[in-house]
MILUM-16044 format. One record per residue (C-alpha): residue number from 1; x, y, z. Coordinates in nm, 2 decimals. Example, Ala and Ser with C-alpha at 12.3 -4.5 7.8 and 13.67 -1.06 7.14 Angstrom:
BEGIN
{rec 1, {1.23, -0.45, 0.78}}
{rec 2, {1.37, -0.11, 0.71}}
END
This chain:
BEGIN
{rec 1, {-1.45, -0.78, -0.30}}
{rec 2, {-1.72, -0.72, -0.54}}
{rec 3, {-1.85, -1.11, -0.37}}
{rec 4, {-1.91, -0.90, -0.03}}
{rec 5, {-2.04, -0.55, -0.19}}
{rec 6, {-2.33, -0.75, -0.38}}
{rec 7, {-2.41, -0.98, -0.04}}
{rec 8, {-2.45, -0.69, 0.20}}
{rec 9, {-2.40, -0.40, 0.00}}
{rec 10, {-2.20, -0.06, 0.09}}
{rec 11, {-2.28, -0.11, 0.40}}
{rec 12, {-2.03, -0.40, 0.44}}
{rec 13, {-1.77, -0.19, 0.24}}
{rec 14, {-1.69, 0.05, 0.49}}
{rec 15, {-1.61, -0.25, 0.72}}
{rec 16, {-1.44, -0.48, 0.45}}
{rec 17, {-1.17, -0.14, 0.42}}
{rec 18, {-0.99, -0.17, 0.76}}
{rec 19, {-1.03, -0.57, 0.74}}
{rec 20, {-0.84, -0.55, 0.45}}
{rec 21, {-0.53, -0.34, 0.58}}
{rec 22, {-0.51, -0.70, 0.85}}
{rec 23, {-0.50, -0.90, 0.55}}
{rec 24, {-0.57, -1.25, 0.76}}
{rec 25, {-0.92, -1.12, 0.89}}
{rec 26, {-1.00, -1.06, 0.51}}
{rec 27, {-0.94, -1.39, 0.39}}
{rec 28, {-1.14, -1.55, 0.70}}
{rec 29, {-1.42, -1.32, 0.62}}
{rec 30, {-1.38, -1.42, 0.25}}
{rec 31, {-1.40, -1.84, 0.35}}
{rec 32, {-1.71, -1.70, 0.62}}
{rec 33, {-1.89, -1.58, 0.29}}
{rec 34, {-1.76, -1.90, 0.10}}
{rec 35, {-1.96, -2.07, 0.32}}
END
């Protein structure tokens, strides 16, 4: 998490909450920022 609150900030947050709750979109979002 704190990998995607310094890239965008707490603008990405807000988004990153629900992502989390589908728990397979937050790990492809994780390997997007990997990348």
């Amino acid at each position: 998490n704190s990998i995607q609150n310094s890239h965008s900030g707490s603008g990405t947050a807000k988004d990153i909450e629900p992502v989390e709750r589908e728990g397979s979109l937050h790990v492809k979002f994780t390997v997007l920022d990997g990348k």
